[in-house]
C-alpha positions as CSV (number, residue, x, y, z in Angstrom):
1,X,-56.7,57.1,29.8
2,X,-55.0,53.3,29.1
3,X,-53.8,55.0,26.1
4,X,-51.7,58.0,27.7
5,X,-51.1,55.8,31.1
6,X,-49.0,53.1,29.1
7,X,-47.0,55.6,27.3
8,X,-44.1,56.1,29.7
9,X,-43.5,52.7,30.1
10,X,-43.5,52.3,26.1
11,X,-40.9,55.8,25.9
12,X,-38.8,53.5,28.6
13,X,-39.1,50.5,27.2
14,X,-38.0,52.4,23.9
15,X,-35.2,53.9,25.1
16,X,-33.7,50.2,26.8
17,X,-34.0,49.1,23.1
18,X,-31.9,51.8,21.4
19,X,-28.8,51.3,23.8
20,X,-29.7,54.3,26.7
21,X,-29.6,53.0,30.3
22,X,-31.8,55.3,32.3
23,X,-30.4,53.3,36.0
24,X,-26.3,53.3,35.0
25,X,-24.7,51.2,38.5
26,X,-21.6,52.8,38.1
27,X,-22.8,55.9,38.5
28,X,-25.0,55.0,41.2
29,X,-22.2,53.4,43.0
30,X,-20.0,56.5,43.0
31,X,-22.5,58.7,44.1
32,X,-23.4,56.3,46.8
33,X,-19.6,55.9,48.0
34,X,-19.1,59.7,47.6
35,X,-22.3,59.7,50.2
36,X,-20.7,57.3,52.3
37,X,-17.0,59.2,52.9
38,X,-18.6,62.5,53.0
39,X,-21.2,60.7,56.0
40,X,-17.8,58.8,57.4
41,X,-16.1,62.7,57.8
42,X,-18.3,64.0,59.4
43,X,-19.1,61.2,62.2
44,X,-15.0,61.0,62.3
45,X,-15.5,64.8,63.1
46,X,-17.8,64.5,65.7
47,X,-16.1,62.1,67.9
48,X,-13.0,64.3,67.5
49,X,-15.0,67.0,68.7
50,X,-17.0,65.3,71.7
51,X,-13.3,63.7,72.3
52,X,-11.7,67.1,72.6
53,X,-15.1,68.4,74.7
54,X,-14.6,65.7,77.3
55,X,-10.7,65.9,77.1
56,X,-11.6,69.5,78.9
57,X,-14.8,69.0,80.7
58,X,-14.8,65.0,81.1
59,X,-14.7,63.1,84.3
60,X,-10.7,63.0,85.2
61,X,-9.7,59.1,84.9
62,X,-5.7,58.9,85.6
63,X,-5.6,55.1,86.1
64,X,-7.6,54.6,82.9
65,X,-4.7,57.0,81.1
66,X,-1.6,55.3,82.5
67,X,-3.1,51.6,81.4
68,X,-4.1,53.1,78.0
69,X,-0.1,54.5,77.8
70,X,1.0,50.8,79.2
71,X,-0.9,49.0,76.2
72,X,-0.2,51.1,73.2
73,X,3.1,52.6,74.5
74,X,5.1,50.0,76.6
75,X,3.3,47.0,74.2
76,X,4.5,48.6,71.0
77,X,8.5,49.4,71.8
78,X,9.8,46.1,70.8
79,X,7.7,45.8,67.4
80,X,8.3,49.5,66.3
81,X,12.7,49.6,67.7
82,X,12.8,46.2,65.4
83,X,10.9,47.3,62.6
84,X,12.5,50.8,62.5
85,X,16.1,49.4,63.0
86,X,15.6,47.6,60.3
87,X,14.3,50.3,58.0
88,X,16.9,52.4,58.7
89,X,19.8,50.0,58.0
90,X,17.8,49.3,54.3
91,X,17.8,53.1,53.7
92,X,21.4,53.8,54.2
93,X,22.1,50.9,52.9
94,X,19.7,51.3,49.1
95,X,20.7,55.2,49.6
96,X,24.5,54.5,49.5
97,X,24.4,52.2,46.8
98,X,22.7,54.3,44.9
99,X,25.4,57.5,45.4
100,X,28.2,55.0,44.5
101,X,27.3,55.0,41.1
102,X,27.0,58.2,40.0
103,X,30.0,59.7,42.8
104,X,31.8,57.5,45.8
105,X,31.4,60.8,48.5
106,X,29.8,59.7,51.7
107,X,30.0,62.9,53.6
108,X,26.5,64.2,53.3
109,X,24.9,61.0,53.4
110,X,24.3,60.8,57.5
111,X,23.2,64.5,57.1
112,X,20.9,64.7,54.3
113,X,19.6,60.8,55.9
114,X,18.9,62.3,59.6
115,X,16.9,65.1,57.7
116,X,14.8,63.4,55.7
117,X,14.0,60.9,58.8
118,X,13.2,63.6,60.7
119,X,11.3,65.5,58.3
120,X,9.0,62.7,56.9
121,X,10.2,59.0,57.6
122,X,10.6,58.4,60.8
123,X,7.4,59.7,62.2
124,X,4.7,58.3,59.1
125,X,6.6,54.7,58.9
126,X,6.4,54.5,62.7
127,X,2.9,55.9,62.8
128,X,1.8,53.4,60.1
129,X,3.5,50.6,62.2
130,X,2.0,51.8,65.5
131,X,-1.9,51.7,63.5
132,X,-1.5,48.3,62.4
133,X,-1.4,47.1,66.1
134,X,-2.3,49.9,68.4
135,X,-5.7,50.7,65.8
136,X,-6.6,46.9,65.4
137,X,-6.8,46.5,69.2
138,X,-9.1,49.6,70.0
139,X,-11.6,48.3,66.8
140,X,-11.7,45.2,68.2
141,X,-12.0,45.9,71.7
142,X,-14.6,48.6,71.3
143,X,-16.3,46.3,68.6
144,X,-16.9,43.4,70.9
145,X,-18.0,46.0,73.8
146,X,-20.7,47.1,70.8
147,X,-21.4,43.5,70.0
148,X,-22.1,42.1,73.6
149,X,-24.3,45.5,74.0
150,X,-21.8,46.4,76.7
151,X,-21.8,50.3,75.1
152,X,-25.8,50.2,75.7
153,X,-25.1,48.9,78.9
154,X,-23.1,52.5,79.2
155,X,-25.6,54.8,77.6
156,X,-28.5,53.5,80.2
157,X,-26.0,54.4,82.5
158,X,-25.8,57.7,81.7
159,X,-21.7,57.1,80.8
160,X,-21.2,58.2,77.4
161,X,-18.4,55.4,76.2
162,X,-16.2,58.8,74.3
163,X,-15.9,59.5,77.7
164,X,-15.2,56.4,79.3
165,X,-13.9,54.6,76.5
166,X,-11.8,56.6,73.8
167,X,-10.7,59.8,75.7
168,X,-8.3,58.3,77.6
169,X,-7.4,56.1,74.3
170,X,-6.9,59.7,72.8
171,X,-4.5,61.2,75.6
172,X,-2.5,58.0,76.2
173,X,-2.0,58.2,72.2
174,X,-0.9,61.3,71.5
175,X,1.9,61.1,74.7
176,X,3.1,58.0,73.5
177,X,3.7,58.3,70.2
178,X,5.2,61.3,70.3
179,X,7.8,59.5,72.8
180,X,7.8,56.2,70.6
181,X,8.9,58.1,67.3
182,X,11.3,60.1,69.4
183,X,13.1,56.6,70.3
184,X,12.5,54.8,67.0
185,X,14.4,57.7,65.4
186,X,17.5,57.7,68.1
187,X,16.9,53.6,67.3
188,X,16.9,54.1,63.1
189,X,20.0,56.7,63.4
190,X,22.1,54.3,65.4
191,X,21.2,51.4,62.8
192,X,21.7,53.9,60.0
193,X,25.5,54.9,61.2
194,X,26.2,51.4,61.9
195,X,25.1,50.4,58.2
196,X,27.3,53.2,56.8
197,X,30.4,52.2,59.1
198,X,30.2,48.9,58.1
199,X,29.4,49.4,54.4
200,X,30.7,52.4,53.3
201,X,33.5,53.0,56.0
202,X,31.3,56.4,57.0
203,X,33.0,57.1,60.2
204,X,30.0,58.1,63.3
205,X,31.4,61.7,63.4
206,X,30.6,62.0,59.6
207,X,27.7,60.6,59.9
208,X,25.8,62.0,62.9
209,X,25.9,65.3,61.2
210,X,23.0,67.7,61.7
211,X,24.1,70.6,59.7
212,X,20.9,70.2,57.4
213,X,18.5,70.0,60.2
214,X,16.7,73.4,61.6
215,X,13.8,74.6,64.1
216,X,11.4,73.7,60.6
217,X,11.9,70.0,60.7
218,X,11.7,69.7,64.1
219,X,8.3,71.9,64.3
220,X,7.2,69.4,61.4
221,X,8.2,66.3,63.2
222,X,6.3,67.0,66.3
223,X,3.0,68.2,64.3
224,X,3.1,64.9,62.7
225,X,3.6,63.2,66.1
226,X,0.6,64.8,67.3
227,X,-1.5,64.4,64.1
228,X,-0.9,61.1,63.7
229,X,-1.1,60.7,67.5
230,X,-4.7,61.8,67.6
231,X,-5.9,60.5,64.3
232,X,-5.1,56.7,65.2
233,X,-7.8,56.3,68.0
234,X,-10.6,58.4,66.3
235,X,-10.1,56.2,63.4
236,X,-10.0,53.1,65.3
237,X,-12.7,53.9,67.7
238,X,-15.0,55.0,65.2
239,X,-14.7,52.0,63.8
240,X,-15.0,49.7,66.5
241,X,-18.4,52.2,67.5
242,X,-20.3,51.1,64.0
243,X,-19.4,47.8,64.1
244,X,-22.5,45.8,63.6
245,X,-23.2,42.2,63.7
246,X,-21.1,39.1,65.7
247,X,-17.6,38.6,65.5
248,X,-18.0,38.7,61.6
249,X,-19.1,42.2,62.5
250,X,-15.3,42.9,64.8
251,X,-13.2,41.1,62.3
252,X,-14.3,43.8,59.7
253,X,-14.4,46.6,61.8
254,X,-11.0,45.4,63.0
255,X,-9.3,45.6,58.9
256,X,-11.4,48.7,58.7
257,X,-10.0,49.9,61.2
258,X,-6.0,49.7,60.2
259,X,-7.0,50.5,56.3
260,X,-8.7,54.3,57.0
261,X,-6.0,54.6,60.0
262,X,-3.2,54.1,57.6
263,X,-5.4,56.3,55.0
264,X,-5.7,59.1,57.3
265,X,-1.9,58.9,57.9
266,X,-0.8,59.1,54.4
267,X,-3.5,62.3,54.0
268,X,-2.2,63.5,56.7
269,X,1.3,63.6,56.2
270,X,0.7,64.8,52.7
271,X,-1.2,67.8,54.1
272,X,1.3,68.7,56.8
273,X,4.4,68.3,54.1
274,X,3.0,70.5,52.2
275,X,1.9,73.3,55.1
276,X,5.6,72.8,56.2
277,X,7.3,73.5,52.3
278,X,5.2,76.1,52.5
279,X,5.8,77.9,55.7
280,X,9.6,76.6,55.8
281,X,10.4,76.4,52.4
282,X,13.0,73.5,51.3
C-alpha cells in the first residue's frame, strides 16, 4: 500500500525532472485575470442596473442633483474650455501643416475639421478629460465613506448608498456632460478658426463650413454624450464601493478609478463608431 501510495508523487516528481511544469503561473495568472474582468462586468452591470431601478422608482432628491451638476459641471468648465482650446488650435494647426505639403488648398479644412470633432474628438477627448477629475473625486469620496464605515452606517439604515449616493452622481452626469461637450466644441471650433486665420489666412466664412456635417454625426455625438455620461460614475463609484483598506485603500481606488473610466471610454467610443459607420455609413 506504501508502494502504490508513493507512486504519484514519484510520476510528479518525474515529470519536474524532464522539463514539464504541471502548475505553469502564467497561465494561472490569465485565467485568474480573465476571472477577475468577467466578475468586474458583471458587478459594473449591476450597479447600472440598480442605478437605472432607483433612477425610476428611487426616493426624488433635487437638491442632491443640482449640487452633484454644481461639482462635476460648473467645477469642470475652466479645465475642459482650456484643455479643449488648446486641442483644437494643435489640430488645425498639425492638420494644415500636414495638407501644405502635399497641396496649399485650405477650403475644406474647417469643414472636414468641424466633422471629425463632432463625429469623434470632441466628445471622447472631453469625456477622457472630464474622468480624470470628475471619476477621481466620486472614487475617492465614496472610498473614504467605505473606509470610515460611513456606507454601513447607510445599509443599517435601511438607505441603500446607489440610491443616496450615485444616482444623483448618475443624473447630474449625464446632463452635464452632454452640456460641457456641447461648449468645449463651440470653444475648440472658435480656437480652430482662429488658428487657421492666423496661420493659414483661412478666412471664418471658409472655415465655419458645415457642408460635411448631417443628422448621423449629430445622432452620434449625442449617443456618445450620453454613453460616456453614464459610464463615468458607474465606473468611478464602483470603484470607490470596493475600496478596501485605509487611505492606501482610496488612493488605489482613486487611479482605479480614472484608468477603467478612461478604458470604458475608449471601448466605448470604439463600439458606438462602429454602430454609427454602420447605420450611417461614411
Amino acid at each position: 500500500m506504501k508502494h502504490l501510495a508513493a507512486q504519484p508523487d514519484q510520476s510528479a516528481a518525474s515529470l519536474e525532472e524532464s522539463g514539464i511544469d504541471l502548475d505553469p503561473p502564467f497561465t494561472q495568472a490569465v485565467g485568474r485575470e480573465a476571472l477577475n474582468l468577467l466578475n468586474t462586468g458583471f458587478e459594473l452591470f449591476s450597479v447600472f442596473v440598480q442605478t437605472l431601478y432607483y433612477c425610476v422608482r428611487g426616493r426624488p432628491d433635487t437638491r442632491a442633483v443640482l449640487n452633484q451638476m454644481f461639482e462635476i459641471g460648473n467645477r469642470s468648465l475652466v479645465f475642459l474650455t482650456v484643455v479643449m482650446g488648446f486641442i483644437g488650435m494643435i489640430l488645425v494647426l498639425q492638420g494644415g501643416l500636414q495638407l501644405s505639403r502635399i497641396i496649399p488648398e485650405f477650403s475644406l479644412v474647417g469643414a472636414t475639421y468641424m466633422e471629425l470633432m463632432i463625429r469623434d474628438l470632441s466628445a471622447s477627448i472631453g469625456a477622457l478629460m472630464l474622468a480624470t477629475r470628475v471619476g477621481a473625486g466620486i472614487a475617492a469620496e465614496i472610498g473614504s465613506m467605505v473606509v470610515t464605515e460611513q456606507i454601513d452606517a447607510l445599509r443599517m439604515c435601511a438607505a441603500d448608498p446607489i440610491d443616496y449616493l450615485i444616482k444623483p452622481r448618475f443624473v447630474a452626469s449625464i446632463v452635464m456632460t452632454v452640456c460641457l461637450i456641447i461648449w468645449v466644441t463651440a470653444v475648440a471650433f472658435i480656437t480652430g478658426g482662429l488658428t487657421g486665420y492666423v496661420m493659414f489666412d483661412i478666412q471664418p466664412r471658409t472655415f465655419f463650413n458645415l457642408q460635411l456635417i448631417d443628422k448621423g454625426d449629430l445622432i452620434i455625438c449625442l449617443a456618445k454624450c450620453l454613453a460616456y455620461g453614464a459610464a463615468i460614475p458607474i465606473v468611478s463609484a464602483h470603484s470607490g464601493l470596493t475600496t478596501h483598506g485605509g487611505s492606501e485603500g482610496v488612493g488605489w481606488a482613486t487611479t482605479r478609478a480614472v484608468v477603467n473610466t478612461s478604458l470604458a471610454i475608449i471601448v466605448l467610443d470604439l463600439i458606438l463608431s462602429a454602430l454609427g459607420y454602420l447605420i450611417f455609413g461614411a
